[in-house]
N, C-alpha and C positions, 0 to 999 in steps of 0.2 A: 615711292621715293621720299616723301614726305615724314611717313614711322619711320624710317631707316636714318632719316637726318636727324630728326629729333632724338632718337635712340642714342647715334653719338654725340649730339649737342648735349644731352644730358651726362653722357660720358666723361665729355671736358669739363663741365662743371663741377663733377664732383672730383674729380682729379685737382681742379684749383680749387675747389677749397681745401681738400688736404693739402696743398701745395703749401697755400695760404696759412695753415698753422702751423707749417712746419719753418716759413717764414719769418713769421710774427706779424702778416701785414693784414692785421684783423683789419675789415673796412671800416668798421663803424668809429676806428681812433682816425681812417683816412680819409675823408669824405672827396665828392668829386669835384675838383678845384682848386684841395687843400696843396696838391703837391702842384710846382710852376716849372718850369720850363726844365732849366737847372738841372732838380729834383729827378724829374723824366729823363732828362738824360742818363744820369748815376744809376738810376735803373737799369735801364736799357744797357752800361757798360755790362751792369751786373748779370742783365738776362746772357748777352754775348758770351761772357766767361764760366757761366755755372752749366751745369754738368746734368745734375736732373730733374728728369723729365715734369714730375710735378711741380717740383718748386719752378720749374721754365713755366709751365702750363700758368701759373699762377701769376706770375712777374708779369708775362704778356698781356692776361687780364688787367692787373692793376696799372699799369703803364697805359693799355687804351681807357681805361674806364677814367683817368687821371688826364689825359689827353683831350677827353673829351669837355671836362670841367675848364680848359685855359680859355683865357681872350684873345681876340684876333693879334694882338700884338705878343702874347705867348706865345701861340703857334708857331710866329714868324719867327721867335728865338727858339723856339722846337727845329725848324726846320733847317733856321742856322745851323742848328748843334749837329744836325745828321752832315749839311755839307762841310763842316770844319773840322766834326771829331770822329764820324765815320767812314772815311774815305777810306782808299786802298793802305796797308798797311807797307808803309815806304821803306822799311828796314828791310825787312820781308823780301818786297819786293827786288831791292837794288841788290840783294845777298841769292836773290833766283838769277837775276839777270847778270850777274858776276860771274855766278857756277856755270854760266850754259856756255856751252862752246861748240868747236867743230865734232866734237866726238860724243854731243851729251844726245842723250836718247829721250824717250816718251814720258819719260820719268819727269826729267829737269822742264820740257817744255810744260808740260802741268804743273808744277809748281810755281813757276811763272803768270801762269795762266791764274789758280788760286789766289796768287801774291796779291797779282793786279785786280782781283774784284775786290769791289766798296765794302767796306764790311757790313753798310749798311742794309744793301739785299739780304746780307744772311741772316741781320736785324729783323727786316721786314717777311722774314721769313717763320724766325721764330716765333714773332708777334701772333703769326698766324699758325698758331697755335689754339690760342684762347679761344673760347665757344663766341661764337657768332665773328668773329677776328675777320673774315673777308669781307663781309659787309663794311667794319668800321675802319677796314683800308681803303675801302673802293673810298666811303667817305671822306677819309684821310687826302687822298689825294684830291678827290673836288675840291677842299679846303686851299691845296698847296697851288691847285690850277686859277684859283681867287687872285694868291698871291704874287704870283709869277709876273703879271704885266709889270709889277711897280718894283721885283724881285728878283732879276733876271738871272744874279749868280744862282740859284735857287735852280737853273734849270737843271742841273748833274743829277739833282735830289728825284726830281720829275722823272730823268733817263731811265735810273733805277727802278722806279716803281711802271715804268711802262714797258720795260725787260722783263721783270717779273709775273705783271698782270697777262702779255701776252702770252708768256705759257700757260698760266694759272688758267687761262679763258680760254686756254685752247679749243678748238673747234670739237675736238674729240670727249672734250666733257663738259658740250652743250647738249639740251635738250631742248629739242621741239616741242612744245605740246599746245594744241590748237583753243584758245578760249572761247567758250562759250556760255550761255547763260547758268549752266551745271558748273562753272567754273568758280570757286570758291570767291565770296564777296570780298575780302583783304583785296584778292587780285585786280578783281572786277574793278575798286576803286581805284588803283593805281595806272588801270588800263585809263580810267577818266581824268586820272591826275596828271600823266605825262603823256597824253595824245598832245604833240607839237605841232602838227601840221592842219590840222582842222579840228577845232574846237569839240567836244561831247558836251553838249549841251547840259543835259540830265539823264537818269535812267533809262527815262523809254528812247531817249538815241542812240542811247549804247544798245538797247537789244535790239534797234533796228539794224544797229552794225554786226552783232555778234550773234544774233538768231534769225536773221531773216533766211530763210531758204538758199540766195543768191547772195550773198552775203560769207564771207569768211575772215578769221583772224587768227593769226599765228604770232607766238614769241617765241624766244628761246630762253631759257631756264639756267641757271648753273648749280650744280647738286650743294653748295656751300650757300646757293639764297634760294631757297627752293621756292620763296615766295614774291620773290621779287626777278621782275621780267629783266631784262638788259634789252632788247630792244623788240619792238612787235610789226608787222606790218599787218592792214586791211586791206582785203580782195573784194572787190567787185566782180562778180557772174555776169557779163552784158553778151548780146548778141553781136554788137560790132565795138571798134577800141572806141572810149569815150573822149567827147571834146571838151566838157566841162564839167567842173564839180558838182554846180547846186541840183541837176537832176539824180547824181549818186545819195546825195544827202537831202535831197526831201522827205519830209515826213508823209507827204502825200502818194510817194511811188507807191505800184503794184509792183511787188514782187515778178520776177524771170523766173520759172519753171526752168531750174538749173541743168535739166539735160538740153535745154534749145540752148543754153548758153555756147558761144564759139569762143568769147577773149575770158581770160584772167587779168581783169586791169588791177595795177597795186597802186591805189590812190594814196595811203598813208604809211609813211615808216618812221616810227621815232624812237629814238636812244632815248635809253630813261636814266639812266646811271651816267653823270658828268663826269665822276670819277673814273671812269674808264675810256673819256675823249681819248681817240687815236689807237685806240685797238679795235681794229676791225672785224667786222665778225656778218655786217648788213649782207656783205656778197654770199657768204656761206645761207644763211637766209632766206635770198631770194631764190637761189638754185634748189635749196633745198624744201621749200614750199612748192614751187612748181613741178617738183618728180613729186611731192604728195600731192596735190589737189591733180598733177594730169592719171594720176591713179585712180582717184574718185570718183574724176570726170572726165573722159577717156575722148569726149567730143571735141573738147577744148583744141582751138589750133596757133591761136595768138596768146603774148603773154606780153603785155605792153603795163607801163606806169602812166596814171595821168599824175606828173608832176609841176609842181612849181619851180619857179623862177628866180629866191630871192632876193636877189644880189645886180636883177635888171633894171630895176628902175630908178637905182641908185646912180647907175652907169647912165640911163637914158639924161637924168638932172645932168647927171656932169656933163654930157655932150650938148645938154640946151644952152648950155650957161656958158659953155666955150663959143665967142665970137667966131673961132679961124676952122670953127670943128671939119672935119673932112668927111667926115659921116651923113651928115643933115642937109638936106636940099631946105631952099628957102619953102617950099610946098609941104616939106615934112614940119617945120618948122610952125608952118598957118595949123595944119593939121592939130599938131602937139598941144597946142595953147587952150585945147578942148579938157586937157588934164589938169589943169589948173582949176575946173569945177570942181564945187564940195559933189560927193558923190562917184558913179560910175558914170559915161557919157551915156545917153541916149542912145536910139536905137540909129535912127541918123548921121549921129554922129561917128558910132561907132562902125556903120559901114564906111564911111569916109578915111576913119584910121585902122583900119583891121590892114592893107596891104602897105601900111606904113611901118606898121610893129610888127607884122610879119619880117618884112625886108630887114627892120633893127635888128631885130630878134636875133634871124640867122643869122644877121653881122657878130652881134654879142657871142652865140654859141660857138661857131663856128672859126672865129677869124681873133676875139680880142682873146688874151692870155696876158699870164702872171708874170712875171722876169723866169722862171723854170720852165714857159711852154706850154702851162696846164690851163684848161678852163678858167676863169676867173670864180665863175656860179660854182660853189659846192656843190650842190645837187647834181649837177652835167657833170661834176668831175667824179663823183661816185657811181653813177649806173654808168658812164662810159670806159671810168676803170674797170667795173664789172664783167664788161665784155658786152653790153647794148648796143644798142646804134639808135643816134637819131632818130625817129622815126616822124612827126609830123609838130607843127608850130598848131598853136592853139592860141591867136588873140579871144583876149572875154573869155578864157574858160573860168575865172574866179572875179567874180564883180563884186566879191566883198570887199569890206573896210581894210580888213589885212590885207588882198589878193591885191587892191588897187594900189595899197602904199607901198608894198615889196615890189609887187613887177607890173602895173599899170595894167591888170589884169590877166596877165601872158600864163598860159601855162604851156607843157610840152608833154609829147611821147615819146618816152624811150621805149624800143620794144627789144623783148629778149629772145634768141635766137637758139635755138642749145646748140646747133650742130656747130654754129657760129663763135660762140663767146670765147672762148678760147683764141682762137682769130684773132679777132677785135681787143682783146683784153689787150698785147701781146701790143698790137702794133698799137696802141694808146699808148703802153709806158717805153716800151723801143723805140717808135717813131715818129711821139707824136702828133699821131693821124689818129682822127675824129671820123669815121663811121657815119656816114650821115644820107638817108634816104635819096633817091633824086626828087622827093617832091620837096624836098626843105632845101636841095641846090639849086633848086629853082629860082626861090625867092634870094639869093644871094646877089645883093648888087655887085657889077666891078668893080674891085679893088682898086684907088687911086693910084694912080702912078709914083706919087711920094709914099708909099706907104705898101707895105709887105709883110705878105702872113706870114707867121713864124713857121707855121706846120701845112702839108695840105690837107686836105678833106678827100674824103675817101666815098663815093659812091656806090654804093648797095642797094 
C-alpha cells in the first residue's frame, strides 16, 4: 500500500509542477506566507472556474502550501471567505427552484439538488487534488475546530468538511493493520505521541504494549495517510474481564500464555487526527478487531473495555458543592471529604468509599443525561452507541494522578456482545434505554420522588 501511494503521490507532484509553469506560479517568487487571506481566496475562485487538470492539480498545491504560511487571525479571514463567497450559488439555485413544478422530472430535481450545495465542497474537493492534500484538510479543519468556539457563524464551513470527510473516510477505504514492533518507527512514534488515554511512557512500554505475547494493538489506516493512524485501540489477553489498569500496565507483569486467555479487554482507544472529530469510525473498529483476534484466538469468549470515566468526577464536585443535592446522603457526604487528600485514598479508606462510588457511579451512568437524553460521560455514550452494555462498576480501577482527577478513580466495563449489538445499539438511539447488567442495577439507589429518569435502564 505504501509503493502504490507513493507511486501516485509522486504522480501529483510532478503533474503540479507542470501545472505550476504553465501557471507562472513559480514558488520561489511565492514563498509560504507571502499570499494572505484575500490572495487565497482569488485562487481558489480561480481553482473553481479553471478547467485543467494540471493547472487545478497545481493551484490546489499553492493555495494549501499558501494556507499553511497565514496567522491565526488569517485563517479566521480564510474561513470567513469560504462562509461568505462560497456558499450555494443563489441565482442558480432560485432559477432551479422556479423551473420545478408539478410535471418536472429527475432532471430539474438534481439540478436543484446541484444548485443548493456550497460551492465550497466542490472547493474542498478540488483542493484534494494536490499530493498529500488529505492530510492538510484533515489539518485544515483541526485549525477551523480551534476556531469555532469564539466563531460560531463558522459552523456552515465545519458542516461541509464533515459531509465530505465522512465519505472520504468511509468505512470501506479503511484499513486494519495490526502494529507491532516490525511496524515501521514513523508509526511507532505516533502510536507514542497520541496514546490519550494512558500515557507510553518510553520505548520499552510501548513494546510491552505492542510485543508482549498477550498483548495486542490495532489501527485503521486510510490509503491517502498511509502513515498516519486515525485512531488505534490496545487489547489485553487476560483470563478473566480486568478490574484495574495498573496491573495491565506494569512493567513487572509476566506475560498470559495467550491461548489460556478467555477475555479480549480493550483498555485503550484514541483518535489521533482532531481534524476529523465527529466522524465516526471507533465502532467499525471495535467489531472489526474482535472478528480478527476471535480468529486468532478462537478460545476467547468475553470481549469487555476496562474504561474510564471522564466526566465523573466533575459531576461528583457539582453534587458536593450543592447544599439541596438529592443525590448525597449525609454519610456519602463524611465519606467524600476523604477525596480532598493529595493523592489516592488509602486502603482504609477506600474500602469505606468503594460502595459509595459505586452507588454514584450507577446513578451518573445510568440515570443523569444531557437535555437530548444521552449519557452525559463520552466514553458511556460511545461503547453504548456501539451496541455494549454496561457490564460492571470498577471503583480504584485508576489511582493515578489523571484517574483520581477525571473520575475519583472510577472506571467501568462495557462488554460486547456480537449476537447482541445490534439490539442494544437500536434501543440506545430509539429509545433511550441503557443496557445495563444486573450487577450494576444493583448498586442503583431509589430514585427520589421529585426526580425522574428520562430513559429506563434495560437489564441483561
Amino acid at each position: 500500500m505504501t509503493d502504490s501511494s507513493s507511486f501516485f503521490g509522486d504522480l501529483l507532484g510532478t503533474i503540479a509542477e507542470r501545472g505550476r509553469s504553465l501557471l507562472d506560479l513559480g514558488r520561489e517568487r511565492r514563498p509560504a506566507g507571502a499570499i494572505r487571506a484575500a490572495s487565497i481566496a482569488a485562487l481558489c475562485e480561480r481553482l473553481l472556474s479553471g478547467r485543467g487538470e494540471a493547472s487545478g492539480v497545481a493551484l490546489a498545491q499553492e493555495i494549501l502550501i499558501a494556507y499553511r504560511g497565514l496567522k491565526t487571525g488569517e485563517r479566521i479571514a480564510f474561513f470567513e471567505a469560504l462562509a461568505n463567497e462560497f456558499g450555494p450559488d443563489r441565482a442558480r439555485l432560485a432559477a432551479a427552484v422556479a423551473a420545478f413544478g408539478a410535471e418536472s422530472g429527475g432532471r430539474d430535481i438534481a439540478e436543484i439538488h446541484a444548485a443548493s450545495e456550497p460551492r465550497r465542497q466542490e472547493l474542498v474537493r478540488r483542493l484534494n487534488l494536490a499530493p498529500g492534500a488529505t492530510a492538510a484538510l484533515v489539518a485544515m479543519r483541526a485549525d477551523l475546530l480551534d476556531i469555532l468556539s469564539r466563531r460560531g457563524e463558522l459552523a456552515e464551513v465545519d458542516r461541509d468538511f464533515t459531509h465530505l470527510f465522512a465519505s472520504w473516510f468511509n468505512r470501506g477505504f479503511l484499513v486494519l493493520r495490526r502494529i507491532d514492533w516490525s511496524t515501521p518507527a514513523n508509526v511507532l512514534e505516533k502510536i507514542i505521541r497520541y496514546e490519550a488515554v494512558h500515557e507510553i511512557r518510553d520505548w520499552n512500554d510501548l513494546r510491552a504494549r505492542v510485543d508482549s505475547p498477550d498483548r495486542r494493538c490495532y489501527a485503521f489506516f486510510h490509503p491517502a495517510m498511509v502513515d498516519e493512524p486515525l485512531i488505534f485501540v490496545e487489547v489485553a489477553l487476560t483470563r478473566d474481564p480486568p478490574e484495574a489498569i495498573a496491573p495491565i500496565l506494569s512493567n513487572d507483569r509476566v506475560p498470559l500464555d495467550p491461548t489460556k486467555a478467555k477475555t479480549a479487554a480493550f483498555y485503550s482507544i484514541s483518535n489521533c487526527q482532531r481534524g476529523l472529530g465527529g466522524v465516526s469510525f471507533g465502532n467499525f473498529l471495535i467489531k472489526q478487531v474482535v472478528e480478527e483476534i476471535s480468529r486468532e484466538f478462537p478460545n476467547l469468549t468475553h470481549f469487555v473495555t476496562l474504561s474510564p470515566v471522564p466526566t465523573f468526577r466533575d459531576w461528583l464536585e457539582a453534587e458536593r458543592a450543592n447544599p439541596e443535592s438529592e443525590v448525597l446522603t449525609a454519610d456519602d457526604r463524611a465519606a467524600l471529604a476523604a477525596l480532598d487528600e493529595p493523592g489516592a485514598p488509602n486502603a482504609a479508606k477506600q474500602a469505606v468509599l468503594r460502595p459509595v462510588i459505586g452507588a454514584l457511579a450507577a446513578r451518573f451512568l445510568l440515570a443523569v443525561r444531557t437535555p437530548r437524553g444521552r449519557p452525559v460521560d463520552p466514553v458511556a455514550r460511545f461503547h453504548l452507541g456501539n451496541g455494549a452494555r454496561l457490564e460492571r462498576i470498577n471503583p480504584f480501577g485508576d489511582v493515578s494522578v489523571r484517574g483520581m482527577k477525571q473520575a475519583a478513580g472510577l472506571m467501568v466495563n462495557y462488554r460486547y456482545v456480537l449476537e447482541d449489538i445490534e439490539r442494544n445499539h437500536e434501543a440506545f438511539f430509539d429509545k433511550g434505554e441503557i443496557v445495563a447488567s444486573a450487577q450494576v442495577r444493583k448498586l442503583l439507589r431509589p430514585e427520589p420522588q421529585s426526580r425522574a429518569v428520562s430513559a429506563r435502564e434495560v437489564v441483561q
